[in-house]
C-alpha positions as CSV (number, residue, x, y, z in Angstrom):
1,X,-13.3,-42.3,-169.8
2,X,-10.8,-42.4,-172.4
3,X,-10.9,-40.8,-176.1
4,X,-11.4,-43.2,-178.7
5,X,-9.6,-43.4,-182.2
6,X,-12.2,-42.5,-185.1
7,X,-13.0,-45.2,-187.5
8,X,-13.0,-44.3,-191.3
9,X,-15.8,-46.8,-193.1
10,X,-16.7,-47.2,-197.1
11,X,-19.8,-45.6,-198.1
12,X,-22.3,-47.3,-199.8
13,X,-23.6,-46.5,-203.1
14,X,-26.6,-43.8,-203.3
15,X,-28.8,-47.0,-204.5
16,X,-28.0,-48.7,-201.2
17,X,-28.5,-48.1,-197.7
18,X,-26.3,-46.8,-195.5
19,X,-23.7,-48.8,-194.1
20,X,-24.2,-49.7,-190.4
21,X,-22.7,-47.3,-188.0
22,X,-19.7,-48.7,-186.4
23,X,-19.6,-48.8,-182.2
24,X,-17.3,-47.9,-179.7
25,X,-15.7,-51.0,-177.7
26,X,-17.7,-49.7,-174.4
27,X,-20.7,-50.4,-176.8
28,X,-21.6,-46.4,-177.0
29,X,-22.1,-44.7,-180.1
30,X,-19.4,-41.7,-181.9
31,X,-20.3,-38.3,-181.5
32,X,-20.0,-37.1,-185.0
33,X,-20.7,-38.6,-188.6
34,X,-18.7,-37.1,-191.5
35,X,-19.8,-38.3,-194.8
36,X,-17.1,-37.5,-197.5
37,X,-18.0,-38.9,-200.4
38,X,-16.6,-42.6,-200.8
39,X,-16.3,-42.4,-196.5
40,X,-18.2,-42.5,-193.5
41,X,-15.8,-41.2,-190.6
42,X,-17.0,-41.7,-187.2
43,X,-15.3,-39.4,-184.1
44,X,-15.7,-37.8,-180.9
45,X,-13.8,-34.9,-181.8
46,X,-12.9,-32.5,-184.6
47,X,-9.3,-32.8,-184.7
48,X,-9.5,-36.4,-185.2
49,X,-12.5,-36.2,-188.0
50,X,-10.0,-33.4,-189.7
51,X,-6.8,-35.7,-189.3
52,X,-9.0,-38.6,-191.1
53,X,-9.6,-35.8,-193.9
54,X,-6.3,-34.5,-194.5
55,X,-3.4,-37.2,-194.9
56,X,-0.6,-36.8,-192.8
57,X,-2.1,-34.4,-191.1
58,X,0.3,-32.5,-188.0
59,X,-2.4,-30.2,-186.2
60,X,-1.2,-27.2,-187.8
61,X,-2.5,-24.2,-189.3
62,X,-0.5,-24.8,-192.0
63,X,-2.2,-28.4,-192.8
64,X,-5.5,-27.1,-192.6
65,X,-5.3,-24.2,-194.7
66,X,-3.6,-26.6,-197.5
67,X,-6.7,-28.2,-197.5
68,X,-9.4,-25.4,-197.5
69,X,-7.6,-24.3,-200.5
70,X,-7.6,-27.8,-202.2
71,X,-11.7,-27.8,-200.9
72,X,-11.9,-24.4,-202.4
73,X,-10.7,-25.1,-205.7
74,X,-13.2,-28.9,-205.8
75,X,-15.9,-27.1,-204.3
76,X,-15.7,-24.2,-206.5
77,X,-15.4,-26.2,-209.8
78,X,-18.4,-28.3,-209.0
79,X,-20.5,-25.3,-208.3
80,X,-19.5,-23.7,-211.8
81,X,-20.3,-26.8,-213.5
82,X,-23.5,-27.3,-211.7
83,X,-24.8,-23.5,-211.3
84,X,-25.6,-20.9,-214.4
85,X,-21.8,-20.6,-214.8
86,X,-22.8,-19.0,-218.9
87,X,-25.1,-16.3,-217.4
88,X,-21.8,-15.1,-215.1
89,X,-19.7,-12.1,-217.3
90,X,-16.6,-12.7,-218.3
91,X,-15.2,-10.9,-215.3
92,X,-17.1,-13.0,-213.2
93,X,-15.8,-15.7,-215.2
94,X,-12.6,-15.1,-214.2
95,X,-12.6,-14.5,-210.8
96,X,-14.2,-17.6,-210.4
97,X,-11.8,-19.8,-212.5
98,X,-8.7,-17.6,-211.0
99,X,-6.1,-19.3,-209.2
100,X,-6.3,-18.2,-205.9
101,X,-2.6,-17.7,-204.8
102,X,-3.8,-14.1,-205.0
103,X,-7.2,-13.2,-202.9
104,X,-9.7,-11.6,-205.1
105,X,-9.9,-7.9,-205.4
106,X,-14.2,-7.8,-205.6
107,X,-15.6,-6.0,-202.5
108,X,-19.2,-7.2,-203.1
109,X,-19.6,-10.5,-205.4
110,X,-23.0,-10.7,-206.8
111,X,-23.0,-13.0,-209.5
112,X,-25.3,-16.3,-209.7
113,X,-22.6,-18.7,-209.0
114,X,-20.9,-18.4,-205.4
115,X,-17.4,-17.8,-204.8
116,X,-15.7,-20.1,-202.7
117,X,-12.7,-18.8,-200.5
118,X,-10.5,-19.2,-197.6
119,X,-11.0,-16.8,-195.0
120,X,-7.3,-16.9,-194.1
121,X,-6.1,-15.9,-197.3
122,X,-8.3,-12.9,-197.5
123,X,-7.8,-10.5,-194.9
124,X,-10.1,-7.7,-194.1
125,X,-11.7,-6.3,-196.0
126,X,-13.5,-9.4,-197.1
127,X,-15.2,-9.1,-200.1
128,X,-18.9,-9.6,-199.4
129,X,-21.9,-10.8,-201.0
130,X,-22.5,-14.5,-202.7
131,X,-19.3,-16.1,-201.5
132,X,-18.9,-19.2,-199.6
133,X,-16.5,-18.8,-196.7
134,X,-13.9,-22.3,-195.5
135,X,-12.3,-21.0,-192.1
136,X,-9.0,-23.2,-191.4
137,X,-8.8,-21.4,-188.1
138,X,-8.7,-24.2,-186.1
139,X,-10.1,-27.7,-186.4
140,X,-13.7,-26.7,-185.4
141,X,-14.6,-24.0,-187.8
142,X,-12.8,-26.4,-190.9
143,X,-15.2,-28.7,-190.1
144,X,-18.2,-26.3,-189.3
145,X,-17.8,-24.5,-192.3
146,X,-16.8,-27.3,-194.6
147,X,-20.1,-28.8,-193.7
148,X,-21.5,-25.0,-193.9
149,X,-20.5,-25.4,-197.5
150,X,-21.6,-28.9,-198.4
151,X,-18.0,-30.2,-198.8
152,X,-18.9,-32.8,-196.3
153,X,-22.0,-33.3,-194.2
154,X,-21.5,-33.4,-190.6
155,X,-23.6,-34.7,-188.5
156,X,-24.2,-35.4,-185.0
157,X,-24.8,-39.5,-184.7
């Protein structure tokens, strides 16, 4: 039995239902569902739920850790804006509004709003505490931890 192509839907709006799942042309249903936002993707496996992520996409390490970092940098504006970003000192701050061409230098990150990293661009040792972890090792963690970190949801259909 062949592979199938994953199929990239619109979502609907939170006020509506969910838009019907799309089926295979044997009839069967996808393996995964990966809601991103304004899309529903639909796949059997991870490298073709991360190439409908990340445009352009080649299969390399390179791709995927572009994208962690881009995640990183949504994910971790949204959780400052959302979480008790004021309470956080000014060091804190600044680690969390730090461009993160440089890893960050805190062995054990405590503060009330998460740091968001990319496990490749800090090697060991990691800093430790509140910190939310994207792995671009290979197209399974992404995704894992992506979900892991409510980037995405991933589910199994």
């Amino acid at each position: 039995m062949g592979t199938e192509m994953s199929v990239r839907i619109r979502n609907t709006s939170a006020a509506e239902a969910p838009p019907p799942q799309p089926m295979k042309a044997d009839g069967s249903e996808y393996t995964y569902e990966v809601v991103d936002g304004w899309w529903r993707i639909y796949g059997d496996e991870h490298a073709e739920l991360i190439a409908e992520l990340i445009p352009s996409y080649s299969g390399t390490l390179e791709d995927r850790e572009a994208f962690a970092r881009a995640a990183a940098a949504r994910l971790q504006a949204t959780l400052a804006a959302e979480g008790p970003f004021g309470g956080c000192t000014a060091a804190e701050r600044e680690a969390i509004l730090a461009d993160r061409a440089r890893p960050p230098s805190a062995g054990h990150w405590s503060a009330a709003v998460p740091l968001v990293l990319v496990t490749t661009h800090c090697p060991p040792p990691r800093p430790t505490g509140n910190i939310v972890w994207i792995d671009p090792t290979d197209e399974s963690t992404l995704l894992s931890t992506l979900g892991q970190a409510g980037f995405v949801q991933v589910r199994p259909v």
